[in-house]
C-alpha positions in Angstrom: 15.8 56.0 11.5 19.1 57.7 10.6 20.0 57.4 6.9 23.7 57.6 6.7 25.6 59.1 3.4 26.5 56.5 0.4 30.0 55.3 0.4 31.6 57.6 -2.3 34.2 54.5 -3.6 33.5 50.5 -3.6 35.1 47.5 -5.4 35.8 48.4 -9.3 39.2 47.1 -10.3 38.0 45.9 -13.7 37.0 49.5 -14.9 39.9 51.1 -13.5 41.2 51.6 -16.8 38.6 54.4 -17.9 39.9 57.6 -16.6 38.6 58.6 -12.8 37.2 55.3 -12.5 38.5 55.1 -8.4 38.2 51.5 -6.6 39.5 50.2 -3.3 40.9 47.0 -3.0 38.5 44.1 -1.2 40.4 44.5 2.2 40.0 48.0 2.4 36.5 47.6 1.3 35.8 45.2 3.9 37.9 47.3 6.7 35.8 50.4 5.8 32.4 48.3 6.4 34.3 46.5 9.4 34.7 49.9 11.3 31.5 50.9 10.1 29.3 48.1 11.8 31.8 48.4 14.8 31.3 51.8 15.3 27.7 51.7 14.7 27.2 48.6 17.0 29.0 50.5 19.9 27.0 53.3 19.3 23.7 51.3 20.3 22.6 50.3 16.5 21.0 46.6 16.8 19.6 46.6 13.2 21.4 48.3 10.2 20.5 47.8 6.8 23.2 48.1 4.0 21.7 48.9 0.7 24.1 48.3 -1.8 24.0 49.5 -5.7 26.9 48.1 -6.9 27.5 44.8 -8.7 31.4 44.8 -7.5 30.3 45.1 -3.9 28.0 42.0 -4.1 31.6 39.5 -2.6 31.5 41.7 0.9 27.7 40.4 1.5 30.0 36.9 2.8 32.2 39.2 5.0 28.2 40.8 6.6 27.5 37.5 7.4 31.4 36.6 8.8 31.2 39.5 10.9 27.2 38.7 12.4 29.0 35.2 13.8 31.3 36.8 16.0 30.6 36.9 19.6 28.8 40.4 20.0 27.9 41.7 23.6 24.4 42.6 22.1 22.4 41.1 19.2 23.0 42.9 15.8 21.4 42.1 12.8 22.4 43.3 9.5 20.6 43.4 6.5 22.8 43.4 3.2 20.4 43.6 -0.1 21.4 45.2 -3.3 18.5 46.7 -4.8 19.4 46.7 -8.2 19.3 42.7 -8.3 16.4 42.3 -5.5 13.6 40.4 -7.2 11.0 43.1 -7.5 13.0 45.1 -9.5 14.4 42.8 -11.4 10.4 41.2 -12.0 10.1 45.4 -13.5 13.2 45.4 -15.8 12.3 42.2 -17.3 9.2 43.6 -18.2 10.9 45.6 -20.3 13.9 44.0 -21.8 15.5 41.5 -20.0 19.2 42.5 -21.2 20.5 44.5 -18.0 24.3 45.0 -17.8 26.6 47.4 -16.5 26.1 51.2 -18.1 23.3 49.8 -20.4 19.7 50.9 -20.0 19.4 49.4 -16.7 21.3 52.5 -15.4 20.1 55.3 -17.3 17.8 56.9 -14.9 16.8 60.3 -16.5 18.2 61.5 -13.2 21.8 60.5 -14.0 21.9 61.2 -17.3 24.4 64.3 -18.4 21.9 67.1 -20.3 23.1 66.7 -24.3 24.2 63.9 -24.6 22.6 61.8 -27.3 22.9 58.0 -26.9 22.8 56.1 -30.1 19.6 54.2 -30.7 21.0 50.7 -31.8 21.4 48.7 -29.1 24.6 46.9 -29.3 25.2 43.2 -28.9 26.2 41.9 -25.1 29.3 41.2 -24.3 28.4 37.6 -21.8 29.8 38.2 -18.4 31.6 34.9 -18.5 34.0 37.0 -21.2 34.6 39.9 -18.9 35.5 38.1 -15.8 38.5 36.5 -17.6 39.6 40.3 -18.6 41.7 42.5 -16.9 41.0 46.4 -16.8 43.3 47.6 -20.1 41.8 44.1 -21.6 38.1 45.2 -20.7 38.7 48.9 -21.6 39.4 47.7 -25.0 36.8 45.3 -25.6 34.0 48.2 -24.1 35.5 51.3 -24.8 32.5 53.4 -23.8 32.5 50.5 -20.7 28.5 49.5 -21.8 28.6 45.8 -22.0 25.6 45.7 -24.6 21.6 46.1 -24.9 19.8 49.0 -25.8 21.2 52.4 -24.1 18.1 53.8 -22.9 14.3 53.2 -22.1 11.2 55.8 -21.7 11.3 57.5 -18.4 7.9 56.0 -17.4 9.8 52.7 -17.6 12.9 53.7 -15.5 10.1 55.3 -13.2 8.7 51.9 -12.9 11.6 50.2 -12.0 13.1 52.5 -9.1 9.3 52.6 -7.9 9.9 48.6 -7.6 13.2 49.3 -5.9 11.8 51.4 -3.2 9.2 49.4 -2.4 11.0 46.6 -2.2 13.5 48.5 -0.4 10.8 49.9 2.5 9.2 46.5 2.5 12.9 45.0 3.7 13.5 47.7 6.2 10.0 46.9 7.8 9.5 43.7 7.9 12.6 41.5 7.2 14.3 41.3 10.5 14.5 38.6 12.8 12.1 37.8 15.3 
């Protein structure tokens, strides 16, 4: 099974206000999955699994399903999950603390954090995503200036160890068995 390289840029408008935050608009987004899945479906590909891992990509999962209903010369199926929400992993993280946001604990895999830095060990107080919908990237910028929209900033390793364990079992367990018959 080929494993093709991560998309390098998604869907981030409401961050691009911290400095070498990049986003594409949702058409492009959708074009660049678009020729994607076309050229993958020419190519002889009849089941492709997207694995997303980014909350701003979740709105192209309705443009997957738009694309499955039109008339193919083969049967395609496509699976869209993003593993940071599946239910496995998110049945892990609750274990632990069950306030996930963006650039909050959630995130801080000891494999993406940057060697020195030392995270403060008050967690701060979340910011409800019903807020930061209504703001605009200068707006949101200045109500998260760090971008963390609240919770603690890290966990032990052997939690975040937990967690992506969860994600990659959840992830195999979708890749092998949920197709269509």
């Amino acid at each position: 099974m080929p494993v093709l390289p991560a998309l390098p840029f998604s869907m981030a408008p409401h961050w691009a206000a911290f400095p070498g935050s990049m986003s594409l608009r949702m058409s492009t987004y959708v074009e660049v999955l678009r020729d994607l899945l076309d050229g993958l479906e020419s190519q002889g590909f009849r089941r492709i699994a997207i694995i997303n891992g980014h909350g701003g990509n979740m709105p192209v999962a309705g443009f997957v399903r738009e694309w499955l209903c039109q008339p193919r010369p083969h049967p395609v199926q496509v699976l869209y999950h993003t593993w940071c929400y599946g239910p496995q992993v998110t049945a892990a993280s609750d274990q632990f603390d069950r306030e996930q946001a963006h650039a909050n604990w959630g995130e801080n895999f000891p494999w993406n954090r940057l060697p020195g830095v030392d995270l403060p060990t008050e967690p701060r107080p979340v910011v409800p995503m019903e807020v930061i919908t209504q703001l605009d990237a200068r707006r949101i910028r200045a109500a998260l200036p760090e971008g963390m929209m609240g919770g603690a900033y890290a966990r032990p390793d052997e939690d975040m160890q937990v967690i992506w364990d969860a994600g990659v079992a959840e992830v195999r367990e979708l890749i092998e068995t949920g197709w269509a018959a």
